[in-house]
C-alpha positions in Angstrom: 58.3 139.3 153.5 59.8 137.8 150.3 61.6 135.1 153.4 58.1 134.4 154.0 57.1 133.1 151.4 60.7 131.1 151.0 60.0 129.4 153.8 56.7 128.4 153.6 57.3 126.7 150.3 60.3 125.0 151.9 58.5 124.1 154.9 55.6 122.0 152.2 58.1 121.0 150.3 59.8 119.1 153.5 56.8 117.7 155.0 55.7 116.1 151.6 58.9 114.5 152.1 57.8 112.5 155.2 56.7 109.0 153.3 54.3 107.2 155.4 54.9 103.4 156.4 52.9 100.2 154.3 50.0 99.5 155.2 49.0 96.2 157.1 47.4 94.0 155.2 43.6 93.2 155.6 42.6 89.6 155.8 40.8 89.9 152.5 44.3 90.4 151.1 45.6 86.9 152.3 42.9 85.8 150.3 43.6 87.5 146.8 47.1 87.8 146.5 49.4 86.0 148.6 52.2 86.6 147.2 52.1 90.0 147.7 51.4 89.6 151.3 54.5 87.2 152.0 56.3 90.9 150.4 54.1 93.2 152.3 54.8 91.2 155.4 58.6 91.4 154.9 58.6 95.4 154.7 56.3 95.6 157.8 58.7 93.0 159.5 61.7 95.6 158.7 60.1 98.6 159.4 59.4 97.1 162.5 62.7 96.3 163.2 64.2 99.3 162.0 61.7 101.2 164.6 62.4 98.5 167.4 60.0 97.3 169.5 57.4 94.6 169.3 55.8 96.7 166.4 53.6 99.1 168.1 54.5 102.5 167.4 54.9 104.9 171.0 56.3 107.5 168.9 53.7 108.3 167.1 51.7 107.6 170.5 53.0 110.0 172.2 53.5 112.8 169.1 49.7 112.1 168.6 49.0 112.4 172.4 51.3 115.7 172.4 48.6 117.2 169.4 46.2 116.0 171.2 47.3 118.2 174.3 48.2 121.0 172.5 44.8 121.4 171.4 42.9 120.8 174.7 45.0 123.3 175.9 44.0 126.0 173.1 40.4 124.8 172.6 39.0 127.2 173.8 40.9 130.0 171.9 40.1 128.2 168.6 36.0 127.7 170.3 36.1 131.1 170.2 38.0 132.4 167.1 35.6 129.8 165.1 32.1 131.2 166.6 33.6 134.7 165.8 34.3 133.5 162.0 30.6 131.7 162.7 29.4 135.0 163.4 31.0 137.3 160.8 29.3 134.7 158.2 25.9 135.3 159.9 26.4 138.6 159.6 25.8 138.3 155.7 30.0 138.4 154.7 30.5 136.2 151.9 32.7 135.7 149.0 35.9 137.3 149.3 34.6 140.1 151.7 35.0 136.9 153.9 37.7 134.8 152.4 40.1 137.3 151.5 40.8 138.4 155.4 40.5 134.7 156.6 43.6 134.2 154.1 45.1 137.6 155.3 45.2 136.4 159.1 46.1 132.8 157.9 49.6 133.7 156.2 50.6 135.4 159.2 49.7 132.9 161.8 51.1 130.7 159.6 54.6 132.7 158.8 55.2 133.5 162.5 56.3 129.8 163.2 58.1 129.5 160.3 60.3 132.7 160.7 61.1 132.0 164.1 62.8 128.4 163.6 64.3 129.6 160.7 66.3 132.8 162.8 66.8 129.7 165.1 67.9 127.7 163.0 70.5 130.1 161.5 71.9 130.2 164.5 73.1 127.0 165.1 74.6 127.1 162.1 76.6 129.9 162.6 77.5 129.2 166.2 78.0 125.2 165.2 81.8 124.0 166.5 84.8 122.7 163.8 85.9 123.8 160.4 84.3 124.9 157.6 83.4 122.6 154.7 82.8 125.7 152.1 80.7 127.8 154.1 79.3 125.1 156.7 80.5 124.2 160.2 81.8 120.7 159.8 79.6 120.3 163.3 76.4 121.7 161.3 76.9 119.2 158.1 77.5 116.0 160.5 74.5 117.2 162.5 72.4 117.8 159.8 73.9 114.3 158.4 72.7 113.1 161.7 69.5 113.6 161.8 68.9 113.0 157.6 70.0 109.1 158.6 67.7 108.9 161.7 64.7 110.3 159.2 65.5 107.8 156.7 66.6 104.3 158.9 63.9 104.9 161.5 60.4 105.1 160.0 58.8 105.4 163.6 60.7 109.0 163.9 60.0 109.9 160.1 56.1 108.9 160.5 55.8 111.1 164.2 57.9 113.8 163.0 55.2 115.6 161.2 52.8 114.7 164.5 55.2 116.6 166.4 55.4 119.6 163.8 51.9 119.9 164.2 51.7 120.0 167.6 54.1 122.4 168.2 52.6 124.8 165.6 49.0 124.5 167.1 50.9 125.5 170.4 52.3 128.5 169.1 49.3 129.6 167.0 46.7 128.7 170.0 49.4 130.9 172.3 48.8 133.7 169.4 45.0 133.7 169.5 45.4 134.1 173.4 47.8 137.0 173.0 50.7 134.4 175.3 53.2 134.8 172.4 53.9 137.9 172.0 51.2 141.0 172.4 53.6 143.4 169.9 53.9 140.8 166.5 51.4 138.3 167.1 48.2 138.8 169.2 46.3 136.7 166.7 42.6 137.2 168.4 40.0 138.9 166.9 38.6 141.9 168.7 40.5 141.3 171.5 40.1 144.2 174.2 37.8 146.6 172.0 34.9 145.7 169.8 35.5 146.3 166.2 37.1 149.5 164.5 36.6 152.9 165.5 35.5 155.4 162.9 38.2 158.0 161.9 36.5 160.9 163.3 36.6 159.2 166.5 40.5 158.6 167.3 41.3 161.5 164.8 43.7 164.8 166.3 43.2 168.4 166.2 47.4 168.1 164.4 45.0 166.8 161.5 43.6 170.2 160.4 44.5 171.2 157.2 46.2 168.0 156.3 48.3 168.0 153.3 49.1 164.0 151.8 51.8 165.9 149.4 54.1 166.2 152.3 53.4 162.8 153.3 55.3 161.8 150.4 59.2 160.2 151.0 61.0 158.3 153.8 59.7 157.7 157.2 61.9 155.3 159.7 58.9 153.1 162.1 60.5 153.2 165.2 57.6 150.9 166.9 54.7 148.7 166.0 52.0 146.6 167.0 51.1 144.4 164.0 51.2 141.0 163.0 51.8 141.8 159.4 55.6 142.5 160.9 58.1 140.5 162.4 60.3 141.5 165.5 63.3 140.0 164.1 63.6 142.6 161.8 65.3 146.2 161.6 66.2 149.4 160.0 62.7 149.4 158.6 61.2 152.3 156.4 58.2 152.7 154.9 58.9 154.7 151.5 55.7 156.7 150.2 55.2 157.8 146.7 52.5 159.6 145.3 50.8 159.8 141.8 47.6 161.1 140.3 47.6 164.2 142.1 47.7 162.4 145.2 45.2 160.1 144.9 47.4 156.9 144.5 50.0 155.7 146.9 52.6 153.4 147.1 53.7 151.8 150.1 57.8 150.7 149.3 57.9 148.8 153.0 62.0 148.1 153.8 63.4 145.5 156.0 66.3 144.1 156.9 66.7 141.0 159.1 67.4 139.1 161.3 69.1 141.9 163.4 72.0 141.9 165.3 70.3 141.6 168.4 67.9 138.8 167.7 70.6 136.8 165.8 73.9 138.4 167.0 75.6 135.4 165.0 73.6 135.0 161.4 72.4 138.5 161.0 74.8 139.3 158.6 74.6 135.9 156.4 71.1 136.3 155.4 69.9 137.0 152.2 68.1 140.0 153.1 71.1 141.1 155.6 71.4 144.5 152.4 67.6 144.6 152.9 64.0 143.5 151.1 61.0 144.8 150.1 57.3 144.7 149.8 55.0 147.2 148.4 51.4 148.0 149.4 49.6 150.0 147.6 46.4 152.3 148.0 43.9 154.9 147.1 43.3 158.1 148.6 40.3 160.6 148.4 40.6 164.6 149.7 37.5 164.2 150.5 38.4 162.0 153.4 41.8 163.3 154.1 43.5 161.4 156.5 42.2 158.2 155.3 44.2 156.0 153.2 42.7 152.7 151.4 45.4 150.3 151.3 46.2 147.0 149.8 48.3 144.3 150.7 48.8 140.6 151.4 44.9 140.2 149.4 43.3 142.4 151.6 42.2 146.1 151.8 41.9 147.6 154.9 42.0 151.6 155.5 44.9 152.9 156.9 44.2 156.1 159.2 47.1 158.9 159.4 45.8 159.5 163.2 48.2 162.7 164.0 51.4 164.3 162.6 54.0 166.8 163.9 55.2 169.5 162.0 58.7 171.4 161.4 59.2 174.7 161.6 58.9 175.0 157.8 55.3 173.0 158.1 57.0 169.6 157.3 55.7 166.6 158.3 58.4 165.2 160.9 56.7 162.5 163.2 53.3 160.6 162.3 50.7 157.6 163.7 48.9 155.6 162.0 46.2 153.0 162.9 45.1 150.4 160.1 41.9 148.4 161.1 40.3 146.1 159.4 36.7 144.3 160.1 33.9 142.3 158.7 30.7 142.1 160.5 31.5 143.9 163.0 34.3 141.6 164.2 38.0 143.3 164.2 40.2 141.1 162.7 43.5 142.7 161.9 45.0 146.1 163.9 48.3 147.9 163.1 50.0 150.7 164.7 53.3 152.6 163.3 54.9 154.8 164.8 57.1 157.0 162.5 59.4 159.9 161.9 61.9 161.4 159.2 65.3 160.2 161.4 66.1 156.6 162.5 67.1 158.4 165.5 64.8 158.5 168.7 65.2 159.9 171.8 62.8 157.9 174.4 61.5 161.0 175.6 60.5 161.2 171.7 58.6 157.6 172.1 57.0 158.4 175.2 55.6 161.3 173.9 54.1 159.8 171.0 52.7 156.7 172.9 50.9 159.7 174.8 49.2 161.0 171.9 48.0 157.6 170.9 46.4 157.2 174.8 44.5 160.9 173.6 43.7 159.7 170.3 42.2 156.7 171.6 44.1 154.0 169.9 45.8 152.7 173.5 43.3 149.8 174.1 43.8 148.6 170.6 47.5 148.2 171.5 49.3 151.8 171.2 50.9 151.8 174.0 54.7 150.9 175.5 53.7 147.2 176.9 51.8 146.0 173.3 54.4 147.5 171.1 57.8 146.4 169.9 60.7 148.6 169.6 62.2 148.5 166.0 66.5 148.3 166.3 68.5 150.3 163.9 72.0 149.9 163.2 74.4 152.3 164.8 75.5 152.7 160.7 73.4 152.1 158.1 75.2 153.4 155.2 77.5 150.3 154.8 76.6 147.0 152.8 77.2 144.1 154.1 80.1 142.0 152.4 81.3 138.6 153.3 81.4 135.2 151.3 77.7 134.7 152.3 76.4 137.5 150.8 78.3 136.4 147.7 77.1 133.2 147.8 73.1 135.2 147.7 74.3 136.8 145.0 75.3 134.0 143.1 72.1 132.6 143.3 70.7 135.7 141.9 68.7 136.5 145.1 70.0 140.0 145.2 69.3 140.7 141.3 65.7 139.1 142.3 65.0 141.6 144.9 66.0 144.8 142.6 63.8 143.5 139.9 61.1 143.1 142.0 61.5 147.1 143.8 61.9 148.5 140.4 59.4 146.3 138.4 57.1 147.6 141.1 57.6 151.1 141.3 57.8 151.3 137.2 54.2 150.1 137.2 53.2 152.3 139.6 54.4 155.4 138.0 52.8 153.9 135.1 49.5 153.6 136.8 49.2 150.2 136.4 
């Protein structure tokens, strides 16, 4: 998560970059200030040049035209995701009852496209051919050199650029609103499938009875998900739980690692969160709903239903669902499904049987099941750190003292009650 937000302040950092060209002169201008003109006339002359041609600009032509596609293509989707937004507000959401979950779905459309180039990205740089200039393919640096001196001689390519950027990102976020990406990590639509949330009682199981949130407390591994707060790059995730105020507060200590192995089989082990990252969600939690768990992250609160839980033979809590839904207006905007255990081993006899109880409890249509979930990956060994001159270089930069501070900082509040 912490990645996240790295890259999206990179990514508007870059694109602030992108200077746009002078402006032609009006004729007005000839009038005033001549001078200036003879001047403005010389930079449009060379910008011309350096663009080639006879000074129109079929670059940006055609980036514009490829926007313009993109977004026929996925009018509809955003027709519809608007009128449900249009609807939601006639419903009588305002304030941050309404702004607060547009924000929420926003910073994971939003991250999606940036994570993905990034793992991408990574790639080619670890796969790039020649010898290593400190840590970077000589291939990589003359590439990257490459394309810096394209950007800055050709201000036709620097201006459509950013036309491009946008069309490709109104692509993939149109493709998420129509559930074309990918149905596990980024079926963006609202209510898609089912109307709205179901009440608790409603997808609740009979394993339920008697529920006890004291032994919910400690590790559990998610072996699957369907949840665009995630990211299918990622593995070996956990979701720590700590308890406080006689089990009415909650803390959510959510642990990733990425990119794997098998989505980025050459930079997996160069990242900065290669050792692993955290974010924390917190929550409430009354006995008087048990089973119901009001949790808080990204600026939105959404309640989290425990759904169904196994038991050991001592009465332990070994395997668990749970279904987070969140809605204004009626209008579902945000599902998540976790499925969970006390091993990062799973058998998939162990899977299936746990997609089955989410078909009995309901939750199926909503995405429980094996085709609209994604299969987390955990390392054959996960008691090693990684090592390598990478990871040093992280830790130079502080990056791994950042991401201690920030998991004990957190969990000393907590245990504070702040």
């Amino acid at each position: 998560m912490l990645l996240a937000h790295l890259l999206a302040l990179t990514c508007l950092s870059s694109c602030a970059a992108f200077a746009s060209p002078p402006i032609a002169p009006r004729a007005a201008h000839v009038r005033i200030a001549p001078p200036l003109l003879l001047l403005e006339k010389d930079a449009v002359g060379s910008d011309t040049e350096a663009g080639g041609g006879d000074g129109d600009n079929r670059l940006l032509l055609g980036a514009a035209a490829s926007l313009g596609l993109a977004t026929a293509i996925h009018l509809p989707a955003f027709a519809q995701f608007a009128s449900q937004w249009a609807s939601i507000s006639a419903a009588g959401v305002s304030g941050e009852d309404f702004w607060a979950p547009l924000r929420f779905w926003a910073f994971f459309a939003i991250g999606h496209p940036l994570i993905k180039p990034a793992v991408w990205i990574g790639e080619v740089l670890h796969t790039a051919p020649g010898p290593l200039v400190g840590l970077l393919p000589l291939g990589f640096v003359l590439g990257n050199l490459a394309v810096l001196a394209l950007l800055a001689t050709q201000p036709k390519v620097r201006l459509a650029a950013p036309v491009v950027s946008a069309a490709l990102l109104v692509n993939f976020v149109g493709g998420g609103l129509e559930g074309s990406v990918s149905s596990s990590d980024y079926n963006l639509a609202l209510d898609d499938g089912v109307k709205g949330c179901p009440a608790y009682e409603q997808v609740r199981q009979p394993s339920m009875d008697g529920f006890d949130i004291t032994k919910y407390d400690g590790r559990w591994y998610e072996h699957a998900f369907h949840d665009w707060t995630q990211f299918s790059e990622v593995y070996d995730t956990t979701f720590d739980i700590e308890l406080s105020g006689g089990g009415t507060r909650w803390l959510d200590d959510f642990g990733v690692k990425g990119p794997s192995p098998r989505s980025a089989p050459a930079s997996w082990d160069k990242s900065p969160v290669a050792n692993g990252a955290h974010y924390f969600l917190t929550a409430t939690y009354d006995p008087k709903t048990p089973g119901v768990v009001q949790e808080s992250g990204f600026g939105a609160t959404f309640p989290n239903y425990i759904v169904d839980v196994q038991k050991g033979a001592g009465g332990e809590y070994t395997e668990a669902l749970q279904f987070q839904c969140l809605q204004r207006g009626g209008v579902r905007i945000f599902e998540g499904i976790n499925y969970l255990t006390r091993s990062p081993d799973i058998s998939p006899a162990q899977l299936a049987a746990m997609h089955e109880r989410a078909r009995v409890a309901g939750i199926a249509p909503y995405g429980a099941n094996p085709t609209d979930t994604h299969t987390v990956e955990f390392a054959p060994s996960r008691s090693f750190a990684v090592d390598n001159d990478w990871q040093s270089f992280w830790s130079a930069l502080g990056v791994d003292k950042l991401l201690a501070l920030l998991e004990t900082s957190t969990h000393t509040a907590f245990e504070r009650g702040e």
